[in-house]
N, C-alpha and C positions, 0 to 999 in steps of 0.2 A: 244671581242671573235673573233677569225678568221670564214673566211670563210667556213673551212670543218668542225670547230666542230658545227657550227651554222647548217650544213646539216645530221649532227647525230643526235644533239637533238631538232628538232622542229618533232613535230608531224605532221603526216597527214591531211591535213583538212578538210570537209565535202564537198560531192563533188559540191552541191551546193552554198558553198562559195568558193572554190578554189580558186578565185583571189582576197581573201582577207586576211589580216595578221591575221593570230585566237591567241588567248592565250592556253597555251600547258593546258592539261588538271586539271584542278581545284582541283581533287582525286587525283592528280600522279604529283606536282609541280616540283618535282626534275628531270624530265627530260632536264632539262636545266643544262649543266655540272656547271654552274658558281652560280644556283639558291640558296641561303641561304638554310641550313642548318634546318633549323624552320623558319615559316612563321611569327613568331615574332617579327623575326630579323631584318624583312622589316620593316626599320619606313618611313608610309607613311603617310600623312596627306590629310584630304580631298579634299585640293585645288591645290594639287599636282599634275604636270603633267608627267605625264607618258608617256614613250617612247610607240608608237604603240597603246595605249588605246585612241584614240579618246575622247576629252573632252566635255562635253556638254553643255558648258559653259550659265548656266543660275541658279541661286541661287535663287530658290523659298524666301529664308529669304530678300533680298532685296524687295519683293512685298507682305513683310507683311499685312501693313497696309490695302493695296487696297487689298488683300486676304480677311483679315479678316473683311473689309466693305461687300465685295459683298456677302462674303457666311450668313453673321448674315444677310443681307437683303434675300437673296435666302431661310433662316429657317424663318424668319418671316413670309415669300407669302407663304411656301409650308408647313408649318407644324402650326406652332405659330396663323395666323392670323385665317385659318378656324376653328379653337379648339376655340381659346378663343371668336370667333364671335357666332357662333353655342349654345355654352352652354352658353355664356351672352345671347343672343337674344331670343334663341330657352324658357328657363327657365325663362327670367326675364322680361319679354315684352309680350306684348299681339299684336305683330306683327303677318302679317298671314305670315305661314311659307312659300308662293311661293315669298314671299317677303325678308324674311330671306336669304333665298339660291341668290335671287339676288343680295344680298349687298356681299352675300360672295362669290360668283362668280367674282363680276365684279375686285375684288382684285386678285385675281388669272391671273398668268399672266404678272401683272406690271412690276418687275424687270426682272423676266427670259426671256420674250418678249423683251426689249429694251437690253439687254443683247443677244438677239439672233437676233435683227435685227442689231445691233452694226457689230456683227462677220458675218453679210450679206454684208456687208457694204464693210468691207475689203475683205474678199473673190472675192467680183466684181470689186474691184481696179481696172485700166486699169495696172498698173504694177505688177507683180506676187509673190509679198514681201510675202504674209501669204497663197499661194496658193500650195497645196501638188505636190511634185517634179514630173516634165513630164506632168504637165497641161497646154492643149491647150486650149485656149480660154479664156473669161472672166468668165464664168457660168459653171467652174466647179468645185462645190462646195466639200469639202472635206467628210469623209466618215462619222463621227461626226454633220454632220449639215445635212447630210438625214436621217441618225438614231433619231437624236432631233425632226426633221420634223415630222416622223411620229408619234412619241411618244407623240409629242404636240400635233397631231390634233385628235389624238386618245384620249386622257383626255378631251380635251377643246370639242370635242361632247360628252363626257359622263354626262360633269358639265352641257352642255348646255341642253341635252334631259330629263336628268332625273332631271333638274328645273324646267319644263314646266308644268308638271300635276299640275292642283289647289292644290293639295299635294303634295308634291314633295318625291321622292323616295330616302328617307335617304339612305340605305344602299348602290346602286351603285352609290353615290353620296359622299361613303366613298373609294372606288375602284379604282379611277384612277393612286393615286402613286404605292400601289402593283402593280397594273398591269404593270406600269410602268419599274416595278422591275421585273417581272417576264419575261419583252420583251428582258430588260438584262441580263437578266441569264444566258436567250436559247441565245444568241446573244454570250455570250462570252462563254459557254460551246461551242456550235458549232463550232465558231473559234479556241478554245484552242482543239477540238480533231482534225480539221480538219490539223493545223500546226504540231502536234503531228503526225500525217500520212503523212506528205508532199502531200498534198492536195494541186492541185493548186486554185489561187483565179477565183472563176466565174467570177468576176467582177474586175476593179480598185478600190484597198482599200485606200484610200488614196494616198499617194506615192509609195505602191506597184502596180506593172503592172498586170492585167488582167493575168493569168496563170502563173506568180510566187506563189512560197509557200504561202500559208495562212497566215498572219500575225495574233497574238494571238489580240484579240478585245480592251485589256489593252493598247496594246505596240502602236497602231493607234488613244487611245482616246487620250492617253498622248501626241502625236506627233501632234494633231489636238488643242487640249486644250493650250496646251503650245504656240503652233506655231500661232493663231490665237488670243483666248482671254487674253494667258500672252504678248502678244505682242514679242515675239521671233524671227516668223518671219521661213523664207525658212532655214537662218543659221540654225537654230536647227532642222529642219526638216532634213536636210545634216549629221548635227551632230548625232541625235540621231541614223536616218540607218547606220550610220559607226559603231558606237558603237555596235550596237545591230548584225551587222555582225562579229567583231572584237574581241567580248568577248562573249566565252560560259557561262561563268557566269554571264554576263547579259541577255544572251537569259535564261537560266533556271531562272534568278528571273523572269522575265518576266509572263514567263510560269507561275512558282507556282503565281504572283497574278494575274490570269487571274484565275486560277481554282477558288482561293480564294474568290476573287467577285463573280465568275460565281456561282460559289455554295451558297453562303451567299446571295446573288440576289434572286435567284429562291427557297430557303429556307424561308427567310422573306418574298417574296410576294407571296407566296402559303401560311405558314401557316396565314399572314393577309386575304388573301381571305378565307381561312375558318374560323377565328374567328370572321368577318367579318358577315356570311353568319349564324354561331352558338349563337352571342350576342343578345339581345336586341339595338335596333337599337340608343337607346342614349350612350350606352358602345360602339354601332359598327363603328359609327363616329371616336370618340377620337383616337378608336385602328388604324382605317383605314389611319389616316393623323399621329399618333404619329410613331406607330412602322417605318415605317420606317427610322424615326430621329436618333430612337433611335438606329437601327442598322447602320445610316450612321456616325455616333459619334464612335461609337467601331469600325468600320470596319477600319474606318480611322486613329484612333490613333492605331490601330495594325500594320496599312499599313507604317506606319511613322517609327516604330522603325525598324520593318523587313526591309525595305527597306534601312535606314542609316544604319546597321549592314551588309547588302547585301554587297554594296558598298563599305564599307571598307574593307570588306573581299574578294570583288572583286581586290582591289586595292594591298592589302598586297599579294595577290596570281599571281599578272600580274609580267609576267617576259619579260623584256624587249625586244620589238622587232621593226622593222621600224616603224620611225615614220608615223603619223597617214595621212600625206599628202601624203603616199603612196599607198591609196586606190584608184583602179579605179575610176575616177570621174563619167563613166556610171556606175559605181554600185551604186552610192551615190544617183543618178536619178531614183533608182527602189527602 
């Protein structure tokens, strides 16, 4: 395509990205004089690279295995071990229960700890390999690992106070994963309207700078989670802010699963703190440490098909435009 029909049909950009290549609008693909006809016609395949769409070159299905090890270890500690300890011990023994709660305490903890001292680890690297873009110094830790902080220390003294009484206080002793859930909620609703308002950040979100736009809470765990515990590294953290500036239709999936968790977070762990607070206290355990398994099970295989369906239908709808090494490299830094 020449030059002047390239200045007809590229749309406006937001003025906030302006010096980044966007993809012409997702509702209205024909604006590209050259664009197919039907968006069918594009045959794109997922490993395809595309002119101008920034690739994010990291394929979750190569880290099956070690996926699927840590998270069946992470439902064991957080769901599986307190249930099935609780009602073996609590029913079938004549242990006293300040004793109970301490066996089943001190498993609490195990993998997600060494798992979160793991990603301390690399974060304080003297080299900047897994450390969110525009960090100065060794100790600054991404925005994912002060979110876990407080969430961890906020549960591990809930397990530890209300195990103390010669009786221990079953019920806030069933509380700490909703509540857990409920600190995510408000975490990613607040995000997700604050970006929705161009809201700048109070704070450095990660790789976004202190008074840029808000980043949606979603689009920051994934950049933190991937970049640190899948071992990806700064490259993807590069990659994914390109992308996410470069395609509005990765910014709107974004968006919708940020509501999507934010919502389904602060739905399951409000109504577990009331069935919680309404059960018998041997019903209110089970529910306390299950439901949220069982909405991180559904949430997740929802997230899985939306998201491959996104993607390609981001892909079949990308009309070609410079390639992706033509993105400011200080943008790629915020």
């Amino acid at each position: 395509m020449n030059e002047k029909s390239n200045e007809k049909s590229q749309p406006t950009p937001d003025p906030e990205l302006a010096t980044i290549p966007t993809a012409p609008d997702p509702e209205n693909p024909t604006l590209d004089a050259d664009a197919p006809a039907s968006v069918a016609e594009i045959p794109v395949t997922d490993t395809e690279v595309l002119p101008g769409l920034p690739r994010l070159n990291y394929n979750l299905w190569h880290y099956k295995w070690k996926l699927f090890f840590v998270t069946f270890l992470l439902t064991i500690e957080s769901s599986l071990v307190p249930i099935a300890l609780f009602y073996g011990l609590w029913f079938h023994t004549t242990l006293r229960h300040g004793i109970i709660f301490a066996i089943i305490t001190s498993f609490f903890g195990i993998i997600s700890g060494l798992e979160f001292g793991l990603r301390c680890l690399k974060l304080i690297k003297k080299e900047d390999t897994y450390r969110p873009l525009g960090s100065k110094g060794r100790w600054k830790f991404d925005f994912t690992h002060m979110t876990l902080s407080f969430g961890y220390t906020v549960m591990t003294g809930i397990l530890v106070g209300a195990s103390i009484p010669h009786e221990p206080l079953v019920k806030p002793l069933a509380i700490p994963v909703p509540l857990f859930f409920i600190q995510m909620g408000i975490q990613l609703l607040w995000s997700g309207w604050m970006s929705a308002k161009h809201k700048p950040a109070p704070c450095k979100i990660s790789s976004v700078e202190k008074g840029e736009r808000t980043p949606p809470l979603v689009l920051t765990l994934v950049e933190d989670i991937v970049a640190v515990d899948g071992g990806a590294g700064r490259e993807y953290r590069e990659a994914l802010m390109a992308r996410y500036k470069a395609s509005k239709m990765f910014r709107r999936m974004i968006a919708d699963q940020n509501w999507f968790w934010g919502v389904g977070a602060l739905l399951d762990g409000v109504g577990t703190m009331v069935a919680i607070w309404t059960t018998p206290q041997a019903v209110a355990y089970g529910v306390g440490w299950g439901s949220p398994l069982v909405f991180a099970i559904v949430w997740t295989w929802i997230t899985v098909v939306w998201v491959r369906g996104a993607l390609r239908k981001e892909k079949k709808m990308w009309v070609g435009l410079p390639r992706s090494s033509m993105v400011p490299r200080e943008a790629l830094s915020h």
